[in-house]
N, C-alpha and C positions, 0 to 999 in steps of 0.2 A: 504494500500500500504506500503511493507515493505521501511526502509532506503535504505535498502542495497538487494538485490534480489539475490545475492552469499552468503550469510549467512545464515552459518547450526546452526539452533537451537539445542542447547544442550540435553535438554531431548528427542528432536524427534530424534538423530541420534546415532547410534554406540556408546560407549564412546571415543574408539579411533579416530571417523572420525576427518578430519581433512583437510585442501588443501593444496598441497605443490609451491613452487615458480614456477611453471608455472601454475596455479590454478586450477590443476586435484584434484579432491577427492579423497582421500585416507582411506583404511580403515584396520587397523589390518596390516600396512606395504606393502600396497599395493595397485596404485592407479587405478582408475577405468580403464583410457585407456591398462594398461598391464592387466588386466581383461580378460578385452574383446576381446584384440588381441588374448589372450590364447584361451577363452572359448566361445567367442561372444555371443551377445545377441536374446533374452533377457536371463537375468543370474540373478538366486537369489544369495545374496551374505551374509555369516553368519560369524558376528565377533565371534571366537567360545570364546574366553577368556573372550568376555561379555555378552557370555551364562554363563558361569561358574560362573561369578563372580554375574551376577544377583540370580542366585539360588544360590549361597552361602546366599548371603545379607538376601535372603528371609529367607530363611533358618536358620540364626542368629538371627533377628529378630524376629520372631514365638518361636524359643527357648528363647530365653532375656524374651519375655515378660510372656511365659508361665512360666517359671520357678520364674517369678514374682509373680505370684499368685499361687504356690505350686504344678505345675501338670510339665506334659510332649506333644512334640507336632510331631504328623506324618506330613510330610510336602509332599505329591506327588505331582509331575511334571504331568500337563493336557495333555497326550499324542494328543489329537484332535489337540491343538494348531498347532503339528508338530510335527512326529515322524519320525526320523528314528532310523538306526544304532547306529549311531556315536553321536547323541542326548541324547537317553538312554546312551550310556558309560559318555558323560560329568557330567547328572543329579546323575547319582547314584554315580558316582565321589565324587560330590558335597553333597553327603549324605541324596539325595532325594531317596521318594520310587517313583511307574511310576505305573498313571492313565489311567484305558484304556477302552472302550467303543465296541469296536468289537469286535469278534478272529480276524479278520487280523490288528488290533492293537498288542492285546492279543501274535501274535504271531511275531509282530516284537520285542515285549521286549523281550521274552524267545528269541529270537534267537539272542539278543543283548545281552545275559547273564543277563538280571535282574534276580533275586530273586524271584523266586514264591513269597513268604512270604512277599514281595515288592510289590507286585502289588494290587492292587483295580481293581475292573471291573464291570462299571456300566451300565447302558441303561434302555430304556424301552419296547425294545423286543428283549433281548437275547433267541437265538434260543435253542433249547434244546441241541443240539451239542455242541453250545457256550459257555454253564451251565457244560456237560458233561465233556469239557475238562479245564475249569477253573477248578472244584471242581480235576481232575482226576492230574492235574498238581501239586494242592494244592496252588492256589491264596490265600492272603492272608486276603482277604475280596469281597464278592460279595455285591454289593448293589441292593439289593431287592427294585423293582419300582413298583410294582401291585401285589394286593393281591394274584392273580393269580399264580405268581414268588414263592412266599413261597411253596407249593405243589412239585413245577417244581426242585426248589433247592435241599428240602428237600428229594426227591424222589433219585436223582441224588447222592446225599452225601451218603444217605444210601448204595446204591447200590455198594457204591467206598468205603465202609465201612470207612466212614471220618465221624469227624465233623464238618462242613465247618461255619468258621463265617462270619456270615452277620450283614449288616447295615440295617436300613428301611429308603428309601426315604421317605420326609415328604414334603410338600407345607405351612409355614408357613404364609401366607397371607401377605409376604411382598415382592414387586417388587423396585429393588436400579437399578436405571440407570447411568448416566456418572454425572449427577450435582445433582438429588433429588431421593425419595424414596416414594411409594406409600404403605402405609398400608392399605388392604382390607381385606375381609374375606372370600373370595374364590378365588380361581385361575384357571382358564378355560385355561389350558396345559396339555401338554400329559404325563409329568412327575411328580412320584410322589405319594404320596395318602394323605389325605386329613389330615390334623394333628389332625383332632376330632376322627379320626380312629386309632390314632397312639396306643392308650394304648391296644385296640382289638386286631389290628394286632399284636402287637408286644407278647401278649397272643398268639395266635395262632401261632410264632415265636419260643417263647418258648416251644411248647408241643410238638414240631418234637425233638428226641433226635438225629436226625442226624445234628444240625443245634444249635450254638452257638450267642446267639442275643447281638452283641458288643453296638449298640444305633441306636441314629438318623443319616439323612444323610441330609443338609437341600443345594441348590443353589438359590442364590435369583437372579441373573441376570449377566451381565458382561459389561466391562468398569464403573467400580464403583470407584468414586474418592475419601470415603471417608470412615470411621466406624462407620457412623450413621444408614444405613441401617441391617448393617449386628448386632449392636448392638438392632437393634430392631427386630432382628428374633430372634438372640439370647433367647433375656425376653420371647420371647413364647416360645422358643422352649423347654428351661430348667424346664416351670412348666411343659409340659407334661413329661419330663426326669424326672423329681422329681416323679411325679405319678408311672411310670415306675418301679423306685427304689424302691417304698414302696415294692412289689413284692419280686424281687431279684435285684442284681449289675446291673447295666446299666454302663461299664467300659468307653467308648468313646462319643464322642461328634462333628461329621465332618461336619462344616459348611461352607464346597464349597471353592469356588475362586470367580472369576471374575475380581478381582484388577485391575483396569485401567492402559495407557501409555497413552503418548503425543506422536497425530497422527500432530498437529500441532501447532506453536508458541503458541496460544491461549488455550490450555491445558494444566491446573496442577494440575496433582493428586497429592496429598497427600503423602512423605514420608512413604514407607513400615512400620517403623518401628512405625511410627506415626497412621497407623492403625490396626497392628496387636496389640500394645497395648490399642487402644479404643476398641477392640474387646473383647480381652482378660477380662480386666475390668469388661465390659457388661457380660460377663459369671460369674467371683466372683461373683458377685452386687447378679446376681440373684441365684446363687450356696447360698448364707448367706441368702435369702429371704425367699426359699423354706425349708435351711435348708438342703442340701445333699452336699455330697463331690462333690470338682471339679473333675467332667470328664477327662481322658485323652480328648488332643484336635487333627485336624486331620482337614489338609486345601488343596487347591487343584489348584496351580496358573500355568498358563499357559503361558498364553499370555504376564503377568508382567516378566515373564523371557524372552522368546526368541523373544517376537513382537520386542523391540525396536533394538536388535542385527543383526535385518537381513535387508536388502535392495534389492532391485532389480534395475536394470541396463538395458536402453534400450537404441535405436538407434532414433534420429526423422527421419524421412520418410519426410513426405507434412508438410507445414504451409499454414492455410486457413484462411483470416479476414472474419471474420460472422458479418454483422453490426445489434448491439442490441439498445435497448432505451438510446441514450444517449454518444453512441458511438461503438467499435468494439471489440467483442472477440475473441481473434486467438487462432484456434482450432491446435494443436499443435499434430499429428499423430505419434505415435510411434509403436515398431515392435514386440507389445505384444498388452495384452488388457486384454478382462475379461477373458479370457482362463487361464490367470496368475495370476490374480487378482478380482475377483468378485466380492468382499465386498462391490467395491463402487456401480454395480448395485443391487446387490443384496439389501444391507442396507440404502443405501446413503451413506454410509462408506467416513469421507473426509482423504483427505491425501493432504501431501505436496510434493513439485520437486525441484528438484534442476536442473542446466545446469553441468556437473560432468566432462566434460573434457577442461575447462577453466572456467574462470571470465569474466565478464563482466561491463565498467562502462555503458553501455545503459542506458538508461531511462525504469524502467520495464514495464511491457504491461501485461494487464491481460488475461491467457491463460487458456482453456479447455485442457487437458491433455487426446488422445482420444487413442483407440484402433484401430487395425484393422479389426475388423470380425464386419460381414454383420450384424450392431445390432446398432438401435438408443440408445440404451440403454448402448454400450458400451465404457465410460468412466471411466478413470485409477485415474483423479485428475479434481473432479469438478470447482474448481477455485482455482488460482493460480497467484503470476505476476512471472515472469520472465525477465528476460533482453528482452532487445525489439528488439536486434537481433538474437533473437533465429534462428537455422537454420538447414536443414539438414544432417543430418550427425552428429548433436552434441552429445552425449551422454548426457542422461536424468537419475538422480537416483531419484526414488522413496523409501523413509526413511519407517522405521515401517512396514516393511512388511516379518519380520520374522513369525507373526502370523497368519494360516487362509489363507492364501494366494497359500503355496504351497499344503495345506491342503486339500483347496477348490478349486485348479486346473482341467482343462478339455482339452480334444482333441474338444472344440469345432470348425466348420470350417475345421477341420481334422489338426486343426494346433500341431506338438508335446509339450510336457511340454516341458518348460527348466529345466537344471542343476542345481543344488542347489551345491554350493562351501562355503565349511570354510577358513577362512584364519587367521592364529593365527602366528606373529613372523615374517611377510613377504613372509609367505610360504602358498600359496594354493592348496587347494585338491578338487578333486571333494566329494560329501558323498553320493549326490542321485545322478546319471545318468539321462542326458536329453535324449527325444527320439526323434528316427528320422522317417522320414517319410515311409522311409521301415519297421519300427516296425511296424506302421499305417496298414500297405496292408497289413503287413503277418497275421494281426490279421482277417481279412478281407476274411472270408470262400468262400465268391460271386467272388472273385475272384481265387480260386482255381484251379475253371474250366479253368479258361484260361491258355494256357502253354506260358512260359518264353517268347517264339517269338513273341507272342501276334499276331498269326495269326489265331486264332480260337476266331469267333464269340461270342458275347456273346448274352445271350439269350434274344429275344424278340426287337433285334435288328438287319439290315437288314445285310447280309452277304457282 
């Protein structure tokens, strides 16, 4: 039970949040009730300058410490995280390159002006089109995920008279979670190929002369709080890079992302720069062991940028006490849910709430934070206290949910996404468009047949 149930925890929120003397939240100069009057909920809300400035940090950081140990460091933005528009313009601002994983990723960076020669684009079943038109654009790295891929590229490049450089995805045997790390010796996922394969493939890599083999590509997991896991892929991954080199150059060395954020008071990851120099390190270490140069390096954070910058904004609806063992949970309804939000059904994902359009001294009360749509399973904030007069009508923000969140959005229940808004200076803008329920039907061919007056039957239904 917190002290105080209006207190925004520092690492879980914005950098700018804040509440002002009538104890509205505020973020980036702008509090939530003028929000919502503008934009209503639910409403993703993205501090953009603590986009910018996250990936700046990262950004420095990764450069500080590479240059620490004699090499250089390609820093991409995880498009999955959250892509849009105006996302790429801030990352490549910030002098990130932009990771992408689909074509209709793929094609929101080119249309946001990234840089071919910026972009990375990985997966584990890029369709042949998808290979056709990276390679044809001129990305500046494809990451080959199955043996199979190398044929598929290679065919592709030639054909586009390129030489297209690739990575090889590898599976290192090492799983990094939020607080520990599992070292094993095989990984049963669908990414990847086996790193005892790595030095084969990467022969059969090299004999396509449409196709330039930059190195490894290694992800160990995501919400990683620390640089002990990733220092332990590292040490494997470098002797088979060492193997590799005896050959020819093996120029790069991309060992993912995943960098953790504080989803709640009880979360502390690590200082950035406090892991990309344990990282870094673990690469020398074993760079002096085998005896080969350091690698360029080449990282891929997502979530550690934009999760903590964005929030969501809702309405409560109902309060319901559910009596538990020991006392009462109040289930706390609001006018969103997993359609906005899935993480938390999906993962168990925990997150925290705040009440965003006042303060409260109440006594807090511990609350489920629930959804609306027809789904036992959908809740926004598994537990929570709250002021104990929470009520309806208050405005609810939901912190850390710039990550994954809009990403893994649905029309489930037919209900529209919402809006995603930046607000940088006092000034907000829409960047994605919320949709409305007329998008819904026009997309809707069954209803075609029926004309505008809606006086012709529909079928299989009585007249």
């Amino acid at each position: 039970m917190p002290d105080d149930a209006n207190a925004l925890a520092p690492l879980v929120w914005p950098s700018s949040a804040a509440r002002d003397a009538s104890g509205r939240i505020v973020i980036a100069g702008r509090d939530a009730a003028s929000l919502v009057a503008e934009f209503g909920t639910p409403l993703y809300v993205v501090d953009e300058s603590d986009v910018r400035a996250r990936a700046a940090r990262i950004r420095r950081a990764f450069d500080d410490a590479a240059a620490s140990i004699g090499t250089t460091v390609t820093v991409y933005y995880a498009g999955k995280a959250f892509l849009s528009g105006a996302i790429v313009h801030w990352v490549t601002d910030e002098g990130l390159a932009v990771d992408v994983c689909t074509g209709g990723e793929l094609a929101v960076a080119l249309a946001a002006g990234a840089a071919p020669a910026r972009i990375g684009f990985h997966g584990n079943n890029k369709s042949a089109a998808e290979i056709e038109r990276a390679v044809g654009v001129g990305v500046g790295v494809i990451v080959i995920d199955s043996e199979i891929e190398i044929e598929r590229v290679a065919d592709a490049a030639a054909r586009a008279g390129r030489v297209q450089p690739v990575r090889l995805r590898v599976n290192s045997g090492v799983h990094a979670s939020t607080h520990e790390f599992l070292a094993t010796a095989h990984e049963d996922q669908k990414f990847g190929v086996p790193l005892d394969r790595a030095v084969e493939l990467g022969a059969r890599i090299r004999s396509h002369a449409s196709l330039a083999f930059l190195g490894l590509h290694c992800h160990i997991g995501s919400q990683i709080f620390d640089a002990a896991g990733f220092a332990e892929s590292a040490e494997r991954l470098i002797g088979v890079h060492a193997e590799l080199s005896r050959e020819a150059p093996v120029p790069e060395l991309n060992l993912g992302g995943g960098f953790g954020i504080a989803y709640t008071a009880a979360d502390e990851p690590a200082p950035i720069e406090e892991i990309a120099m344990g990282i870094v390190r673990a690469v020398a270490d074993g760079c002096r062991e085998h005896d080969v140069p350091v690698p360029k390096l080449a990282f891929e954070p997502g979530r550690s940028i934009i999760g903590p910058a964005g929030i969501t904004l809702y309405t409560v609806g109902t309060i319901k006490p559910v009596p538990i063992d020991g006392g009462v949970r109040h289930y706390v309804s609001v006018d969103g849910g997993m359609s906005d939000n899935a993480r938390t059904a999906l993962y168990g994902a925990e997150y925290s709430a705040r009440i965003a359009s006042r303060v409260s001294d109440a006594a807090p009360a511990l609350v489920r934070v629930a959804g609306k749509h027809c789904e036992s399973g959908d809740i926004v904030v598994d537990a929570e206290y709250l002021p104990g007069d929470v009520a309806p009508g208050d405005l609810l923000a939901v912190p850390a949910t710039g990550a994954y969140c809009w990403s893994l959005a649905s029309n489930y229940n037919h209900v529209p996404r919402p809006p995603v808004v930046a607000v940088r200076g006092g000034v907000a803008r829409v960047i994605v468009h919320g949709e409305t329920e007329q998008q819904l039907l026009a997309r809707d061919a069954g209803l075609e047949a029926s004309d505008a007056s809606n006086d012709r039957p529909i079928e299989g239904n009585p007249a």
